[in-house]
N, C-alpha and C positions, 0 to 999 in steps of 0.2 A: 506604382502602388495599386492605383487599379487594378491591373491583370493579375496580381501576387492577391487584391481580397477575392477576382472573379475565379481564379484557381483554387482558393481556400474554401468558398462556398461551391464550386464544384464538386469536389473532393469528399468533403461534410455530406454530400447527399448519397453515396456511393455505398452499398452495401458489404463491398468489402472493407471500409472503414471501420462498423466493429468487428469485423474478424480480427483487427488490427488490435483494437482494444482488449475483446477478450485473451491475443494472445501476450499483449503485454501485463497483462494485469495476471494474466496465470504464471507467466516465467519469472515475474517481479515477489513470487512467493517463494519461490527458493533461490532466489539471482537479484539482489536491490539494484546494480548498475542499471536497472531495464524501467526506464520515467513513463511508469503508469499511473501517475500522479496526474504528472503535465501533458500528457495523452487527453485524460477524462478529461482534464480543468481545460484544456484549449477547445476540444469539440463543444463543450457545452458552454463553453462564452460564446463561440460562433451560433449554439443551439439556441442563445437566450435572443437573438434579434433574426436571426434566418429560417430557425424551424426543423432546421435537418443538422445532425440527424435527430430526431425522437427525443427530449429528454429522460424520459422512464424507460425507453429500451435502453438507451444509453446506461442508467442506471443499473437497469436489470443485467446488463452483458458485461460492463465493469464490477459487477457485485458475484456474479458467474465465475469470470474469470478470478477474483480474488480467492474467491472460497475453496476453488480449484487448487489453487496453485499455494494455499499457505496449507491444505492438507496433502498435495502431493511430497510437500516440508517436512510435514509430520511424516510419511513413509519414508523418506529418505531416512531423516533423523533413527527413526524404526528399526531400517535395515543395518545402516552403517555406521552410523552413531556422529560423533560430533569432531573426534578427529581424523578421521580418514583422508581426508585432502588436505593439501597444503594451507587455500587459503581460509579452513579452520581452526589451524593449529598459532592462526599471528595472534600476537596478544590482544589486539583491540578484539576481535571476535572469542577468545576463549575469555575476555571477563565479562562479556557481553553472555556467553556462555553461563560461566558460575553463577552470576546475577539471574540469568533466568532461569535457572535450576534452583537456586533459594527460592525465589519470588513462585514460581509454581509450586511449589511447599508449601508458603503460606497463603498467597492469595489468588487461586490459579486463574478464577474465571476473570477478573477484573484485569489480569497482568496480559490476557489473551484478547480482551477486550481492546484494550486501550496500546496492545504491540502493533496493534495493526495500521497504527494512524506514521509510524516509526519506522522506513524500511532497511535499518541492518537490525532494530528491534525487534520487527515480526519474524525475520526470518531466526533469530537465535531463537527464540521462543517457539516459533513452530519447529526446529532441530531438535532444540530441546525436550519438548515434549513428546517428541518419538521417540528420544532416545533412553528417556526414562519411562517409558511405557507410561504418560498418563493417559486414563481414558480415553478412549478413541473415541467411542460413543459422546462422551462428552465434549471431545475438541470437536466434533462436527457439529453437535447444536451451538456450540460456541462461535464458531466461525460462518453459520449461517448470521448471526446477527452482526459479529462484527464486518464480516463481510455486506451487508447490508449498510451498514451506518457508514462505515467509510466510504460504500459509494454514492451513498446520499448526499456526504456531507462535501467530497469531490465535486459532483456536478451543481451544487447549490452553490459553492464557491463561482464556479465558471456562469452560474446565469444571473447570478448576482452582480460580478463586473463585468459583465460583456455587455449587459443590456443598456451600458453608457456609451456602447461604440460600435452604433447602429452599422456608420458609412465606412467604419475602418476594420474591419475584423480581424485580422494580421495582429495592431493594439491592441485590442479589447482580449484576445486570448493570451497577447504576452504580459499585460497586464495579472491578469485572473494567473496564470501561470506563477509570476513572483509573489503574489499577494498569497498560495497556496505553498508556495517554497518556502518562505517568511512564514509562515505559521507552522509550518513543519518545524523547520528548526525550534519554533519556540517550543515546541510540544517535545521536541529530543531533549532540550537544556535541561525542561524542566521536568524532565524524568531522569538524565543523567544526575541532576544536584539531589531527588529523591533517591537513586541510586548510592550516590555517594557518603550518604547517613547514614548506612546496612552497611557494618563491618565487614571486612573481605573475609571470607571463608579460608582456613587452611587450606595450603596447597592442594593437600591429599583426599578434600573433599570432591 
């Protein structure tokens, strides 16, 4: 267990560890399989008792990386719209779809806010919002902030519980990792049961 924490805080000090970050946290904006979640949330339990890497670069380079990659969303969505590949046209993703097609109708900036905490919800949302041409201008000051606050609110998770597991760092990030898992879901439920109030839209909308 020792040499697994003295590899874990090896690793943590190594500057291609956020190249690591940045590129999960950019791919994880149009691709959700890619845990740039539990990437930021494990470095920064390790970050809350060792020092490395940086908390605020850490921050600043999963906040980089997000901003990046739910507007490279937005271009895609842009260019090719929302069904062109396969795995847009399964139903989970095309109601995810309509819902964010309504939901940017009526509430765009808060639905863009709060898709990013969500990842098969920011990516529908950032698709969507290319594909219906909403403001660009606008989705990029949008996703400067939310890009911000989800990666605040990422590494605040991880130096929150890590800083109980000085001598074990391996724990203390798989810890912070479920504890950021668990609240994810709870933030998916409780926008799918919000979801599920807002009548489904005709087919043909």
């Amino acid at each position: 267990m020792q040499a697994i924490n003295d590899f874990i805080l090896a690793a943590a000090g190594q500057p291609w560890v956020l190249l690591i970050v940045l590129a999960c946290c950019f791919i994880d904006g149009f691709f959700p399989p890619i845990p740039s979640e539990s990437v930021v949330v494990g470095l920064a339990a390790v970050a809350s008792t060792a020092d490395v890497p940086n908390p605020w670069l850490l921050m600043a380079i999963a906040a980089l990386g997000a901003f990046t990659g739910d507007n490279t969303a937005y271009l895609i969505g842009r260019g090719v719209g929302i069904r062109r590949w396969q795995w847009m046209r399964g139903p989970r993703m095309q109601r995810a779809f309509r819902w964010a097609g309504r939901e940017l109708r009526k509430r765009p900036a808060s639905l863009i806010l709060v898709a990013r905490f969500v990842p098969i919800g920011r990516v529908a949302v950032n698709l969507t919002a290319g594909a219906t041409h909403y403001s660009h201008t606008r989705f990029v000051a949008l996703t400067v902030l939310s890009a911000s606050l989800w990666a605040s609110y990422s590494v605040a998770i991880g130096l929150f519980f890590g800083q109980w597991f000085e001598e074990n760092h391996l724990l203390g990030a798989a810890i912070a990792i479920v504890c950021a898992i668990v609240l994810g879901i709870i933030v998916d439920i409780v926008i799918t049961r919000l979801r599920g109030r807002i009548p489904e839209p005709l087919a043909e909308e």
